[in-house]
Backbone as CSV, one residue per row, in Angstrom:
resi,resn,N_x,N_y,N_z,CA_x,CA_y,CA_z,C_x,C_y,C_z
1,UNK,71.690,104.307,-35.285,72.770,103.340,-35.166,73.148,103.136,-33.705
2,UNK,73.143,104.442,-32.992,73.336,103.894,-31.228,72.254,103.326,-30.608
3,UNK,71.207,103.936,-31.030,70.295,102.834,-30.293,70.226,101.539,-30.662
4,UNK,70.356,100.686,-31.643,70.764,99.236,-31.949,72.114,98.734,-31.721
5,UNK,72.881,99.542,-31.292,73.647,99.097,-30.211,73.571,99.152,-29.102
6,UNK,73.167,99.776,-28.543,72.631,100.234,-26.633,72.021,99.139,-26.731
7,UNK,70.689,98.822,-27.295,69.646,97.676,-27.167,70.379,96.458,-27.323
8,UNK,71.180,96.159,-28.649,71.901,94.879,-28.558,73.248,94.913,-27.337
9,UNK,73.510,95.612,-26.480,74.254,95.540,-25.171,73.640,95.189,-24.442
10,UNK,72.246,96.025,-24.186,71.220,95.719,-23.388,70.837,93.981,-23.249
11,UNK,70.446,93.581,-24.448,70.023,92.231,-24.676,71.338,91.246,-24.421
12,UNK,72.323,91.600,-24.521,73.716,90.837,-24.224,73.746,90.893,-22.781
13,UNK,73.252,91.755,-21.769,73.562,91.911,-20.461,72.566,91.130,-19.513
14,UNK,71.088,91.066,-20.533,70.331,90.322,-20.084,70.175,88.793,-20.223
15,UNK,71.131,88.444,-20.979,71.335,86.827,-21.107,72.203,86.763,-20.177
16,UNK,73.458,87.312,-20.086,74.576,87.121,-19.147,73.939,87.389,-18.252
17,UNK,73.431,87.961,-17.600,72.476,87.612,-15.896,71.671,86.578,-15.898
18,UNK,71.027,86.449,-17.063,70.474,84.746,-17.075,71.343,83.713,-17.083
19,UNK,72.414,83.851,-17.277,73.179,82.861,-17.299,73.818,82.359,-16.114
20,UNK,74.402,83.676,-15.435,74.965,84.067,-14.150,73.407,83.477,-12.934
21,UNK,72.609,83.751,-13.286,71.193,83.414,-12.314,71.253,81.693,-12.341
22,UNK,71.030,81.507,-13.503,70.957,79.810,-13.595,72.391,79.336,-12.947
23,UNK,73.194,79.213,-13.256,74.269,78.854,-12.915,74.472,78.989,-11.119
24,UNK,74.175,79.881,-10.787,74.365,80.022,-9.420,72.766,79.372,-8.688
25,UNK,72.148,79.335,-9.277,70.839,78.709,-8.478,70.295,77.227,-8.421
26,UNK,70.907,77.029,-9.783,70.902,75.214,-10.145,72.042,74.789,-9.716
27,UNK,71.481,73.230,-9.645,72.470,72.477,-9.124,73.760,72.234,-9.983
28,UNK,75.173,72.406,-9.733,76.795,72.126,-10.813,76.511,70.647,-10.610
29,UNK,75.651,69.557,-11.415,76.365,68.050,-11.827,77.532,67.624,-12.066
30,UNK,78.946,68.664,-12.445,80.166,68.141,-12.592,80.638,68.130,-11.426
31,UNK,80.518,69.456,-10.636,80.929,69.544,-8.996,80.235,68.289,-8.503
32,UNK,79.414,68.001,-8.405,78.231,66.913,-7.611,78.946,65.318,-8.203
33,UNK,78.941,65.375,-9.211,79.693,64.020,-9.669,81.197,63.600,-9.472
34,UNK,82.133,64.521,-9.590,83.423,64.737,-9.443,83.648,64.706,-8.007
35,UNK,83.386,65.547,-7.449,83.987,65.873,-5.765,84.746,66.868,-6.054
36,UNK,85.717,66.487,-5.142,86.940,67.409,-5.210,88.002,67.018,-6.047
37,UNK,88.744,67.431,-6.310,89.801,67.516,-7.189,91.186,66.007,-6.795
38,UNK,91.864,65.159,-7.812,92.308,64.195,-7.601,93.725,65.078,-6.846
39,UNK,93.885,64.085,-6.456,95.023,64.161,-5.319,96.235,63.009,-5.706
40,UNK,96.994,63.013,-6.960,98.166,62.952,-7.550,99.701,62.242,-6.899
41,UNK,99.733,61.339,-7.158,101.146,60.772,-7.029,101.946,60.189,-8.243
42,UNK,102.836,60.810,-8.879,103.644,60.163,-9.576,104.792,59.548,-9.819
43,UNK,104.959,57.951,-10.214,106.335,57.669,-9.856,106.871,57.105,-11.328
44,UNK,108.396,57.323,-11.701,108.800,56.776,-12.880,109.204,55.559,-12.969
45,UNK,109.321,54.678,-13.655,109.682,53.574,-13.647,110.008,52.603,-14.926
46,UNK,110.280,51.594,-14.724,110.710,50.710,-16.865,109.872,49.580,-16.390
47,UNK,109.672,48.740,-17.620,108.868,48.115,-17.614,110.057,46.965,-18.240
48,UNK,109.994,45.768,-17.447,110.839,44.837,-17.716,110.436,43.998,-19.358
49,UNK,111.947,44.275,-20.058,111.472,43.797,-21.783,111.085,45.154,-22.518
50,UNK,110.641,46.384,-21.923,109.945,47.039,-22.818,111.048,48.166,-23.165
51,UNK,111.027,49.124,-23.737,111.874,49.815,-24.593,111.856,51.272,-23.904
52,UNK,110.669,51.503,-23.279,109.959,52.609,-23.135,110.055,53.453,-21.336
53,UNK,109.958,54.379,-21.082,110.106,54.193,-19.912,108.503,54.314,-19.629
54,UNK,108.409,53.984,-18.109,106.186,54.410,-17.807,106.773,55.058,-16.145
55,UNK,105.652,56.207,-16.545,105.157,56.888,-14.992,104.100,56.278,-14.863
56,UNK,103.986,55.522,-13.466,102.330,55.216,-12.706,102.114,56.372,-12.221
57,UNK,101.239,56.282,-12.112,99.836,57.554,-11.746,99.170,56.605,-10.823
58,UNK,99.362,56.994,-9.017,98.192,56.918,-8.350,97.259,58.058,-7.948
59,UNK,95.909,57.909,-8.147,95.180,58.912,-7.813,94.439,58.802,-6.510
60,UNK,95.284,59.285,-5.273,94.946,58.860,-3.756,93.427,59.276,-3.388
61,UNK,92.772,60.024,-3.959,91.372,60.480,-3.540,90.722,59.364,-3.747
62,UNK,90.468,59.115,-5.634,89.835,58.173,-6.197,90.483,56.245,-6.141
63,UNK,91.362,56.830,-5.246,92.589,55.152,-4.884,91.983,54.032,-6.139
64,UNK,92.807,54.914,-7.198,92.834,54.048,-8.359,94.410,54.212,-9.103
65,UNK,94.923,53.424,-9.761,96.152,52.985,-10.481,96.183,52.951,-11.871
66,UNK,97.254,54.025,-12.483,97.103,53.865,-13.629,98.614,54.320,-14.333
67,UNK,99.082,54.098,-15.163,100.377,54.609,-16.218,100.114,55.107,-17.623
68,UNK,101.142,55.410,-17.977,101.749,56.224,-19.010,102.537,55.714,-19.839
69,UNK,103.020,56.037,-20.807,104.303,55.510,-21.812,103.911,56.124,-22.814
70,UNK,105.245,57.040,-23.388,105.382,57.846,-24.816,105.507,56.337,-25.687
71,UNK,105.094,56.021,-26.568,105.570,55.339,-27.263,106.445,55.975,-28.931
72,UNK,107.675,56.156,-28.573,108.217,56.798,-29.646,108.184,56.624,-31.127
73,UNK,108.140,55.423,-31.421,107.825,55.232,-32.896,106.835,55.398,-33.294
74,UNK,105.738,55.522,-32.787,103.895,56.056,-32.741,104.203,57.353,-32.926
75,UNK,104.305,58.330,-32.223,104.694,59.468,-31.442,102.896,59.180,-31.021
76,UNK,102.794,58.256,-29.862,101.223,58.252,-29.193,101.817,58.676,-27.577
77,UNK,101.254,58.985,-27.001,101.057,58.454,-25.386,99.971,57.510,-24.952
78,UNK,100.625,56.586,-24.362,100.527,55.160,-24.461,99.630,55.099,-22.876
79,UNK,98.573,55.180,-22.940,97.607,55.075,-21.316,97.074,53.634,-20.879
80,UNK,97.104,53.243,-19.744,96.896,51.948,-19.384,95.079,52.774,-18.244
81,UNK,94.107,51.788,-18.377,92.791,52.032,-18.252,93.276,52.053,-16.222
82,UNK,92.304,52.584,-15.573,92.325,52.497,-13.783,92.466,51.213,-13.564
83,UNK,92.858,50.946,-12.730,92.937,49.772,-11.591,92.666,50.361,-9.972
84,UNK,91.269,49.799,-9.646,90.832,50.390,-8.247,91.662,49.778,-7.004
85,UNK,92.343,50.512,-6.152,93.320,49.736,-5.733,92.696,49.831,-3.741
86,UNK,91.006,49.629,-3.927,90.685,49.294,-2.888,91.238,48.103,-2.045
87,UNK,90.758,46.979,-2.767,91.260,45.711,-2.552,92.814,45.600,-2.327
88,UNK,93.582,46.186,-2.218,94.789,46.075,-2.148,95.026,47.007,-0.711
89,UNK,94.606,48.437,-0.350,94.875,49.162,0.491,93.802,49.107,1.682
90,UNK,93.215,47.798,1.487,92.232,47.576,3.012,93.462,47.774,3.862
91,UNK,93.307,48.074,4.933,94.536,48.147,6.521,93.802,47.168,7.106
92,UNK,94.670,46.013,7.441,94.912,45.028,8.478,94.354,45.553,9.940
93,UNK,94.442,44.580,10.467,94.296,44.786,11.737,95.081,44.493,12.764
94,UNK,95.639,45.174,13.474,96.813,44.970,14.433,96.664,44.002,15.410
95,UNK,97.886,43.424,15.452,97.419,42.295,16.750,97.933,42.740,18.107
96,UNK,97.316,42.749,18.984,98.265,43.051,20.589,98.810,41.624,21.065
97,UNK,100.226,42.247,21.362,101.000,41.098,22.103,100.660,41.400,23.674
């Protein structure tokens, strides 16, 4: 009975180093696709006519725009899709007087 446990530890220790091996030697696709981590601004606000209150969500890394709203009679949370807010945060160009 201990030796089919020693061996099935054994065999448990040798996947977990295979696992630990792969993992550290192959490439992370979520790290590689993702980047770094979003970088968060939230502001509260009402929505004129609506019942509800909404937090926008800008996400300054990915400079995209997005909100929120509980909708209470649902009991949903109510998500509005990104808005890339490149086109909006080009910087001008200064003029010299």
């Amino acid at each position: 009975m201990k030796s089919t446990a020693v061996w099935a530890l054994a065999a448990l220790n040798v996947l977990l180093l295979a696992v630990f091996v792969c993992r550290m030697t192959g490439e992370n696709t979520a790290v590689a696709q993702v980047g770094r981590p979003g970088d968060y601004l939230m502001i509260p606000g009402e929505v004129l006519g609506g019942n509800n209150a909404v937090v926008y969500v800008i996400d300054q890394s990915s400079r995209q725009l997005s909100a929120m709203s509980y909708d209470d009679s649902n009991k949903k949370l109510v998500t509005m899709p990104p808005i890339g807010l490149d086109r909006y945060l080009v910087a001008q160009p200064t003029r010299r007087r």
